[in-house]
SERO-827554 format. One record per residue: residue number from 1; residue in three letters; x, y, z of N, C-alpha, C in turn. Coordinates in steps of 0.001 Angstrom, whole numbers. Atoms other than C-alpha are relative to their C-alpha. Example, Ala and Ser with C-alpha at 12.3 -4.5 7.8 and 13.67 -1.06 7.14 Angstrom:
<rolums>
ROLUM, 1, ALA, 890, -1190, 0, 12300, -4500, 7800, 900, 1200, 0
ROLUM, 2, SER, -820, -1190, -60, 13670, -1060, 7140, -770, 1090, 730
</rolums>
This chain:
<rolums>
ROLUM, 1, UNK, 842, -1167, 0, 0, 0, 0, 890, 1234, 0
ROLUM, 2, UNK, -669, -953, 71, 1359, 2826, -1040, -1036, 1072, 82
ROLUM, 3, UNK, 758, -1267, 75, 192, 6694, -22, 578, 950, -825
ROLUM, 4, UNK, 70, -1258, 848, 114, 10101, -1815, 1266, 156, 384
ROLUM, 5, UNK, -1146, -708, 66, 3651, 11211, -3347, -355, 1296, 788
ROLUM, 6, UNK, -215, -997, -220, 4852, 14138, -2070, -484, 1402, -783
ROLUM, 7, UNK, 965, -1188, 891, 2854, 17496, -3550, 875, 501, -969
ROLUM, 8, UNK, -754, -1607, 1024, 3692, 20314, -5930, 987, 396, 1072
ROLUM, 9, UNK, -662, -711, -1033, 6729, 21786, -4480, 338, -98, 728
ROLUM, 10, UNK, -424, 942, -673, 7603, 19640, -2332, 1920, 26, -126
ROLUM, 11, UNK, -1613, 103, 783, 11360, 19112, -3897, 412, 1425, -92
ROLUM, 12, UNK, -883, -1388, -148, 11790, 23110, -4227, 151, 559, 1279
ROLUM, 13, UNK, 14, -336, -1678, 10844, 23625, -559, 1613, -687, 463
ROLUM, 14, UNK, -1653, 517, -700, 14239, 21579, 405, 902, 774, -963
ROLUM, 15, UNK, -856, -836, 945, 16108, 23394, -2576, 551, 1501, 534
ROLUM, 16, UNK, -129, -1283, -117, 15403, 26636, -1427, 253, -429, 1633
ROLUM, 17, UNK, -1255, 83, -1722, 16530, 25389, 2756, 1014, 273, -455
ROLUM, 18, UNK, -1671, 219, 284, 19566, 24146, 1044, 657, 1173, -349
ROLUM, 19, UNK, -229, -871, -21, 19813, 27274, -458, -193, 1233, 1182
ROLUM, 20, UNK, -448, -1063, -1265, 19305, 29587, 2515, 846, -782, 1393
ROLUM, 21, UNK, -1096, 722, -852, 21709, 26944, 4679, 839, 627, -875
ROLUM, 22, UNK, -1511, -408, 395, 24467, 27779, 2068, 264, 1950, 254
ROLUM, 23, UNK, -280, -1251, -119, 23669, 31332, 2334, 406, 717, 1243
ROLUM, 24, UNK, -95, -511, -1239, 23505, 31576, 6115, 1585, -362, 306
ROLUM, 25, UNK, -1187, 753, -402, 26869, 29469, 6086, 951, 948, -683
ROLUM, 26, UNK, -668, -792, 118, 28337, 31822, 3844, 535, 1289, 480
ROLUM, 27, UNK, 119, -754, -472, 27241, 34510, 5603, 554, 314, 1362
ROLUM, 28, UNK, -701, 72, -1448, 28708, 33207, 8907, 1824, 311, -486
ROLUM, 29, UNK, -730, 30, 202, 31687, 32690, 7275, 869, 1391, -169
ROLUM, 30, UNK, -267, -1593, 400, 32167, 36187, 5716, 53, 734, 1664
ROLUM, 31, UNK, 20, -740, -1003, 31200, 37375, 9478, 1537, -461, 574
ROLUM, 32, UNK, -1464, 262, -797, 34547, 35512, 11045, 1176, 1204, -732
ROLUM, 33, UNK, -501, -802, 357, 36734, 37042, 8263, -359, 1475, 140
ROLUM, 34, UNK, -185, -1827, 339, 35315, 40738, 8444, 476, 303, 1631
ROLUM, 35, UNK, -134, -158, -1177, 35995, 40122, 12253, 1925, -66, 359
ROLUM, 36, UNK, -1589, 283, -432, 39466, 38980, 12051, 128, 1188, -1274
ROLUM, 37, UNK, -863, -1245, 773, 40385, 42118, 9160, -388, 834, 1035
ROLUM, 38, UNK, 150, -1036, -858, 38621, 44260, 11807, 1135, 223, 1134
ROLUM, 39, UNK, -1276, 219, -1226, 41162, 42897, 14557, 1197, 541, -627
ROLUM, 40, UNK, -1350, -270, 502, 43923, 43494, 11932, 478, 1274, -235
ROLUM, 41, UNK, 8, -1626, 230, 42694, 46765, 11037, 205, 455, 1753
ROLUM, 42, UNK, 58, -674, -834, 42963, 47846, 14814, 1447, -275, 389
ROLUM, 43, UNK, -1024, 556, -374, 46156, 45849, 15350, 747, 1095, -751
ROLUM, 44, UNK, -1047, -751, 1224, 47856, 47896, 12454, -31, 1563, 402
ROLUM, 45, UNK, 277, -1424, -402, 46520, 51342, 13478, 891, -116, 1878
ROLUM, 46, UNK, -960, -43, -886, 48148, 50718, 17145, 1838, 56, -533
ROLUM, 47, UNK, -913, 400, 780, 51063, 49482, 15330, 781, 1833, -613
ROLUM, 48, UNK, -537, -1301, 560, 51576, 53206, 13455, 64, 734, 551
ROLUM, 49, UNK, -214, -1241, -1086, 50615, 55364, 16212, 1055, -327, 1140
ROLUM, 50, UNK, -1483, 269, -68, 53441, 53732, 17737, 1262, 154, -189
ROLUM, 51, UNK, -1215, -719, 623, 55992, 54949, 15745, 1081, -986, -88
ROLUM, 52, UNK, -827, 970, -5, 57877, 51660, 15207, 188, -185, -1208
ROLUM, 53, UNK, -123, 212, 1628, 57422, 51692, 11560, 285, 279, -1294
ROLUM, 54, UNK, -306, -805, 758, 58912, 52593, 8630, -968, 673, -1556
ROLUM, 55, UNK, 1021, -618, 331, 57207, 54856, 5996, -620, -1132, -987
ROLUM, 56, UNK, 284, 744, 871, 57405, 51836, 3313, -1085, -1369, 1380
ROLUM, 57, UNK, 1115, 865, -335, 55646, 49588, 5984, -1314, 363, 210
ROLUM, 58, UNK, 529, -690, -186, 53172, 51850, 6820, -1081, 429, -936
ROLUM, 59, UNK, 807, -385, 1443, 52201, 52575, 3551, -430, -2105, -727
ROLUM, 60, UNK, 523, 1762, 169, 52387, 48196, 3043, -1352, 54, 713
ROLUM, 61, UNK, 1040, 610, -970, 49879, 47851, 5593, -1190, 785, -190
ROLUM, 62, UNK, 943, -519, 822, 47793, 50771, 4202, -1061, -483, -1224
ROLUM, 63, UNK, 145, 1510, 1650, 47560, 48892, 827, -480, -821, 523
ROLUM, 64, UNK, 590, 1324, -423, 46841, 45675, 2514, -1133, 90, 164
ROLUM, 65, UNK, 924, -520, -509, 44308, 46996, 4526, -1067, 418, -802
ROLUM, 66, UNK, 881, -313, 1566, 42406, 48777, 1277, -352, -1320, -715
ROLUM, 67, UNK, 408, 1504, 655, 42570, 45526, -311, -579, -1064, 503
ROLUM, 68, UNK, 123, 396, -691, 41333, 43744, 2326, -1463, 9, 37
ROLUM, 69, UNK, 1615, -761, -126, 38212, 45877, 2657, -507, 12, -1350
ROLUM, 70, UNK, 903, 454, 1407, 37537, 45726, -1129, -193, -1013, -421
ROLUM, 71, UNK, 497, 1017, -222, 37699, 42160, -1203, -996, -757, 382
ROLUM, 72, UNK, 1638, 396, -771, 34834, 41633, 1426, -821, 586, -1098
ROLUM, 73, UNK, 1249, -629, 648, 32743, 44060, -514, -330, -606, -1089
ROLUM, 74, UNK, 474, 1102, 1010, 33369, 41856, -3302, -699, -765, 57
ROLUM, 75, UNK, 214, 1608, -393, 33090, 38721, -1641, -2037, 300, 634
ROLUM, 76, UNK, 1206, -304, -255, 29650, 40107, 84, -502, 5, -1584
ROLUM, 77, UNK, 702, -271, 1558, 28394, 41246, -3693, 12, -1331, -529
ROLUM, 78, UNK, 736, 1605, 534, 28525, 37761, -4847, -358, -1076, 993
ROLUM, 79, UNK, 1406, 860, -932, 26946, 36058, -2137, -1521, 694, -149
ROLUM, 80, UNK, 1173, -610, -226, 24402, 38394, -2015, -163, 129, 1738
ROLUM, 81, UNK, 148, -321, -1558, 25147, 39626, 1592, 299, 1439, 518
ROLUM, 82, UNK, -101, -1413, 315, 25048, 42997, 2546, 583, -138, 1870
ROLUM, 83, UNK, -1099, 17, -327, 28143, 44147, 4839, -921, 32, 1891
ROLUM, 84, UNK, 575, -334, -1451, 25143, 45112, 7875, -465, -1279, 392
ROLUM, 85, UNK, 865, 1306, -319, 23674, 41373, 7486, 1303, -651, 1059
ROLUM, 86, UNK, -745, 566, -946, 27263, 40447, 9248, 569, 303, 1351
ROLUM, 87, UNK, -151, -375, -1506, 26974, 42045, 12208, -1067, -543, 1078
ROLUM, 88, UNK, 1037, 888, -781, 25378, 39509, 14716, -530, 724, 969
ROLUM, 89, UNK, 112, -400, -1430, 23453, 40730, 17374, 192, -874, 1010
ROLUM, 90, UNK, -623, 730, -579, 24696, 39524, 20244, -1394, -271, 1242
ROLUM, 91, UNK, 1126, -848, -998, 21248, 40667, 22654, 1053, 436, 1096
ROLUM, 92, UNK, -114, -1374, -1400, 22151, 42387, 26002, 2147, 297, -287
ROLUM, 93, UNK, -823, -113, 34, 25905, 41933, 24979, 235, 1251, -1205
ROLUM, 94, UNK, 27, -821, 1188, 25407, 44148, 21727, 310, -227, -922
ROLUM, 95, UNK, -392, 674, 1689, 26833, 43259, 18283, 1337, -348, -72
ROLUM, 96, UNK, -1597, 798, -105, 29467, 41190, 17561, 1464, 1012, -757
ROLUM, 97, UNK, -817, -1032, 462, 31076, 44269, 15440, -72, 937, 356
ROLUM, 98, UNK, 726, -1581, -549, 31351, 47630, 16352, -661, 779, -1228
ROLUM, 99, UNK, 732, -866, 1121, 29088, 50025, 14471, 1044, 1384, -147
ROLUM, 100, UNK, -490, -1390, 714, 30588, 52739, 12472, -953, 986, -335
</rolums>
């Protein structure tokens, strides 16, 4: 005895999970990296106001830094994730990034 296949739509309903699992997964993902360039970006700015560095590193880590940040914006633009979707709220702790 067999019962009623599965309906209309049935098969796109799991398609489209799978698809918002890969998106949320990407989306986590993208959040670690914009968290660790954020750390790097703060690491680097101590780093100069320091005065330990010479003008060619200074200006390296500038560069880096730029490239760094246009990358994500890339990397967001083809996921389809927009740069505010990776800031978690954390509740009573506040957001996992700082707001600019």
């Amino acid at each position: 005895m067999t019962g009623p296949g599965p309906g209309p739509g049935a098969g796109s309903r799991v398609d489209l999970d799978s698809e918002r699992m890969g998106r949320d997964l990407v989306a986590l993902v993208l959040t670690v990296v914009e968290l660790l360039r954020q750390l790097m970006e703060r690491q680097a700015i101590r780093r100069v106001e320091q005065g330990d560095l010479s003008d060619e590193q200074v200006e390296e880590i500038g560069t880096t830094l730029m490239l760094l940040d246009q990358r994500m914006t890339e990397l967001c633009d083809q996921h389809g994730v927009r740069p505010e979707d990776l800031n978690l709220d954390l509740g009573p702790l506040g957001t996992l990034l700082p707001r600019d």
